[in-house]
FIFI-259724 format. One record per residue: residue in one letter; x, y, z of N, C-alpha, C in turn. Coordinates in Angstrom, 2 decimals, always signed. Last residue first. Layout:
NUTI,a,X,Y,Z,X,Y,Z,X,Y,Z $
...
REM end
This chain:
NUTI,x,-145.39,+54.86,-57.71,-144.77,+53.48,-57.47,-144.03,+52.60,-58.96 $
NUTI,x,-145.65,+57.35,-58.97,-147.11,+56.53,-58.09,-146.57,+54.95,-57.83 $
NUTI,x,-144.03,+58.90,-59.61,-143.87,+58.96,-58.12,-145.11,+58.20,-57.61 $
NUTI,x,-143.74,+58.20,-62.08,-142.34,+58.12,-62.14,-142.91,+58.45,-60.08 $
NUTI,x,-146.60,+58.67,-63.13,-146.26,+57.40,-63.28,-144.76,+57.61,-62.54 $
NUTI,x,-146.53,+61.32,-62.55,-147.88,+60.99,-61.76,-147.21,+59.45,-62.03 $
NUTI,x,-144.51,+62.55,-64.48,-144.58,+62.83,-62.95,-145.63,+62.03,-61.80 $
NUTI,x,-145.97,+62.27,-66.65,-145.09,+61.35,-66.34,-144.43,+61.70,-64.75 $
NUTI,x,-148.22,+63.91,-66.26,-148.05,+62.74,-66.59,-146.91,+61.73,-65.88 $
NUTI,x,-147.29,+66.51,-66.40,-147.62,+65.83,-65.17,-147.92,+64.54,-65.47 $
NUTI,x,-145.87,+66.05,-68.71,-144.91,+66.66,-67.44,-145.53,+65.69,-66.60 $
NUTI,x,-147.86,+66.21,-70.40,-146.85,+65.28,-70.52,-146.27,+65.01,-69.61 $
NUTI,x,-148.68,+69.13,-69.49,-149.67,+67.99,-69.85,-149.12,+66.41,-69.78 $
NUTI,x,-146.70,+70.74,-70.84,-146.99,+70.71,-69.25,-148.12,+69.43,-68.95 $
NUTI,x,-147.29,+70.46,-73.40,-145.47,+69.82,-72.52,-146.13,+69.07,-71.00 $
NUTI,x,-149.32,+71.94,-73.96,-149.12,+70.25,-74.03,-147.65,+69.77,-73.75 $
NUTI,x,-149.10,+74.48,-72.91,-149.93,+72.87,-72.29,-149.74,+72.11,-72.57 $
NUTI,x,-145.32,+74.40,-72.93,-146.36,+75.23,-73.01,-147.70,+74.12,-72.75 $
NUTI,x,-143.27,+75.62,-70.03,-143.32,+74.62,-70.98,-145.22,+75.09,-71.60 $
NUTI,x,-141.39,+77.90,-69.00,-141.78,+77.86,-70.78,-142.38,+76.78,-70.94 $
NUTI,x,-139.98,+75.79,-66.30,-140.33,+76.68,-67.12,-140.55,+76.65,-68.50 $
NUTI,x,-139.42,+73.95,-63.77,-139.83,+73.85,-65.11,-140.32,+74.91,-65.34 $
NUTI,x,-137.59,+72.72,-61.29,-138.47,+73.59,-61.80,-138.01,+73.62,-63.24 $
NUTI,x,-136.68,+70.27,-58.84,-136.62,+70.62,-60.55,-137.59,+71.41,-60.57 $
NUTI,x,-135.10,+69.87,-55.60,-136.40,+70.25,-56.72,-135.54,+70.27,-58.52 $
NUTI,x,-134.40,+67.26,-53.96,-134.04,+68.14,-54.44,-135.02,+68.86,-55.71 $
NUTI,x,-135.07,+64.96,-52.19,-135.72,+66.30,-52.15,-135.12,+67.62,-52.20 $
NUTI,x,-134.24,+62.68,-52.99,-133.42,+63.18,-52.17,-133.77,+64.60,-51.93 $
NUTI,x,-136.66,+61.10,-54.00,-136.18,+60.94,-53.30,-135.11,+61.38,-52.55 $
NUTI,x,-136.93,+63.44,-56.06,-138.39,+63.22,-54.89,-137.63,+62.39,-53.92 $
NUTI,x,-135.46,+63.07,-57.68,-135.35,+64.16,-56.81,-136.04,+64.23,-55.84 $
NUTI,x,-135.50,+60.18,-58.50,-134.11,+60.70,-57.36,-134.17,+61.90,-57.15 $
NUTI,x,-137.68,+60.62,-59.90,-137.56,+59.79,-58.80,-136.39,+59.72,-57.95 $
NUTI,x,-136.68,+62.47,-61.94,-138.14,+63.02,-61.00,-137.86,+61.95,-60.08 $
NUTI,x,-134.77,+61.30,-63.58,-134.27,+62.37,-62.55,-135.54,+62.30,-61.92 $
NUTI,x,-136.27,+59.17,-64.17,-135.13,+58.18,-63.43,-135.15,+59.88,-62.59 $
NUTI,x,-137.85,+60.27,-66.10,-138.47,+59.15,-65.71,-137.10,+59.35,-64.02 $
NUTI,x,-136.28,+62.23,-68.63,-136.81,+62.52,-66.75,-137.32,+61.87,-65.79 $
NUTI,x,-136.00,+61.30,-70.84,-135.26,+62.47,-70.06,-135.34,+62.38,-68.80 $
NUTI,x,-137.64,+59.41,-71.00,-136.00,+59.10,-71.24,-135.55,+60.46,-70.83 $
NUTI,x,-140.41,+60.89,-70.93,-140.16,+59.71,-69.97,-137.80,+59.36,-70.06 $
NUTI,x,-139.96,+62.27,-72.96,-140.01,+62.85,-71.57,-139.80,+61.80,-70.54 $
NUTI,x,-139.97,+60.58,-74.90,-138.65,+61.31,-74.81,-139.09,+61.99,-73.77 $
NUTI,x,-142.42,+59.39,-74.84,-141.22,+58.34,-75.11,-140.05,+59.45,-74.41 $
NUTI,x,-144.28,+61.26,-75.29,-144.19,+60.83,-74.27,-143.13,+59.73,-73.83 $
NUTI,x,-142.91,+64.03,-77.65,-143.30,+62.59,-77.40,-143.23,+61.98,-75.71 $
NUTI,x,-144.47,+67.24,-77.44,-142.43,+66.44,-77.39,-143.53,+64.98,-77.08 $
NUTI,x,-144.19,+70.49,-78.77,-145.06,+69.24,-78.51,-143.92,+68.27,-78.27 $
NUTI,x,-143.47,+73.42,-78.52,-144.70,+73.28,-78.69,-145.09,+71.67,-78.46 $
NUTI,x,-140.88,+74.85,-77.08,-141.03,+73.14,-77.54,-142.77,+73.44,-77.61 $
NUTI,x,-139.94,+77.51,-76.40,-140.02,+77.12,-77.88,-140.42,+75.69,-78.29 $
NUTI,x,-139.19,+76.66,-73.17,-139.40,+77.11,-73.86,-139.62,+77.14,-75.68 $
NUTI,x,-138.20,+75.00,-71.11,-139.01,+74.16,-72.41,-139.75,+75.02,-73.66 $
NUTI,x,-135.55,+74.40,-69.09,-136.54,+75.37,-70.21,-137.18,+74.51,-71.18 $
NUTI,x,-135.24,+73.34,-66.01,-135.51,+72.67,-67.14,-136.65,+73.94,-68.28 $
NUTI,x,-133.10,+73.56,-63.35,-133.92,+74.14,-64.02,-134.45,+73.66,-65.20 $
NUTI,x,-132.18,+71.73,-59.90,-132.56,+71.92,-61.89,-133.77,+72.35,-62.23 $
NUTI,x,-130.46,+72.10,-57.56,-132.00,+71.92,-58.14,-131.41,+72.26,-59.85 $
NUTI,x,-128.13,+69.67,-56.03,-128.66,+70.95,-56.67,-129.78,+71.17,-57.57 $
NUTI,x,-126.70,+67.34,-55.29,-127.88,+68.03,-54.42,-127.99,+69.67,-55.01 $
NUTI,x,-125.68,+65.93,-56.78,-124.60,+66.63,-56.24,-125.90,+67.81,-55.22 $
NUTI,x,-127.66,+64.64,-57.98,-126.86,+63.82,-56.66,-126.09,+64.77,-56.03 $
NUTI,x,-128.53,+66.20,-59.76,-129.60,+66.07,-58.56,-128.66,+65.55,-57.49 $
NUTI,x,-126.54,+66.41,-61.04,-126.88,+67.72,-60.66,-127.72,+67.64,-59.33 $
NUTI,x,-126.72,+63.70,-62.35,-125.49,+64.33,-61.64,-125.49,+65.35,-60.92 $
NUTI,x,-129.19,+64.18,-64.19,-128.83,+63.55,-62.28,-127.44,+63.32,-61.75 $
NUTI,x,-128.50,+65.93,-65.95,-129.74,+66.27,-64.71,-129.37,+65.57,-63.37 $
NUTI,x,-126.55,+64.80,-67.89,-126.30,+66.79,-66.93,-127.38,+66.49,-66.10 $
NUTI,x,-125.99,+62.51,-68.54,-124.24,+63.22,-67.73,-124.71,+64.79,-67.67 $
NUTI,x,-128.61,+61.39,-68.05,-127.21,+61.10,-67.54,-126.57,+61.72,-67.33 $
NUTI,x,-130.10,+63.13,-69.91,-130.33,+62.03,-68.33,-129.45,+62.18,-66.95 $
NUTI,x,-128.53,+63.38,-72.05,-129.01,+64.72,-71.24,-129.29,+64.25,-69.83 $
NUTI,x,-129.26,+60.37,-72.57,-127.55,+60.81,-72.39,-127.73,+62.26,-72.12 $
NUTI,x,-132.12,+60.56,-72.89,-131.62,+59.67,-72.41,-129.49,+60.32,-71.67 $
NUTI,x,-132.31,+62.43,-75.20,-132.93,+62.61,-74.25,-132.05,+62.05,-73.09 $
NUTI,x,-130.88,+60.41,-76.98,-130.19,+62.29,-76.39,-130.68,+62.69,-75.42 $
NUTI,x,-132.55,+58.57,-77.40,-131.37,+58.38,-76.75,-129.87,+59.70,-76.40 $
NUTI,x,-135.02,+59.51,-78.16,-134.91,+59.44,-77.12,-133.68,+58.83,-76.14 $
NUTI,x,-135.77,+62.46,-79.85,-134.70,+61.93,-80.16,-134.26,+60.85,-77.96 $
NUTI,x,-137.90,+64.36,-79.84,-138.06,+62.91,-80.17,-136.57,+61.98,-80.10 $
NUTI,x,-136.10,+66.75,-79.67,-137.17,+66.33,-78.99,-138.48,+64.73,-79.21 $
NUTI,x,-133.68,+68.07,-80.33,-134.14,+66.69,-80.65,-135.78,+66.04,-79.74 $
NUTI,x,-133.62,+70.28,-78.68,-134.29,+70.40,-80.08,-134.61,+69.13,-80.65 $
NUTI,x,-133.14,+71.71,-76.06,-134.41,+70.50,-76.38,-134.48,+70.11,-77.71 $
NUTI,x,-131.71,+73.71,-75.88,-131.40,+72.53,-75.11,-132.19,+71.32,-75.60 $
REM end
């Protein structure tokens, strides 16, 4: 699912027509991150910036799996900028 992992206008269009369609239609998302050893803070933010703030706001979850520390590192990151205002 991840292989462009710098690639932040795939990131971006993954955004769009599969996570927050999923979140509006009020269903949780799963997100594998399995096999990603390192991903740019550019392309987590274009993947997930917009879904983490319409799931927090319609309190629908995303769980994350496989990601390894330095995903998970990024994660909370951008999780800490996408729900601190």
């Amino acid at each position: 699912m991840f292989e462009a992992r710098e690639d932040t206008l795939a990131a971006s269009r993954l955004s769009t027509d599969e996570i927050r369609p999923r979140i509006l239609s009020n269903e949780s998302v799963e997100l594998d991150f399995d096999g990603l050893d390192l991903c740019t803070q550019s392309w987590l933010h274009a993947l997930l910036f917009e879904p983490v703030r319409l799931a927090w706001a319609l309190r629908v979850p995303i769980h994350v799996v496989g990601a390894k520390p330095a995903v998970q590192e990024g994660l909370r990151f951008l999780e800490s900028y996408a729900l601190g205002g």
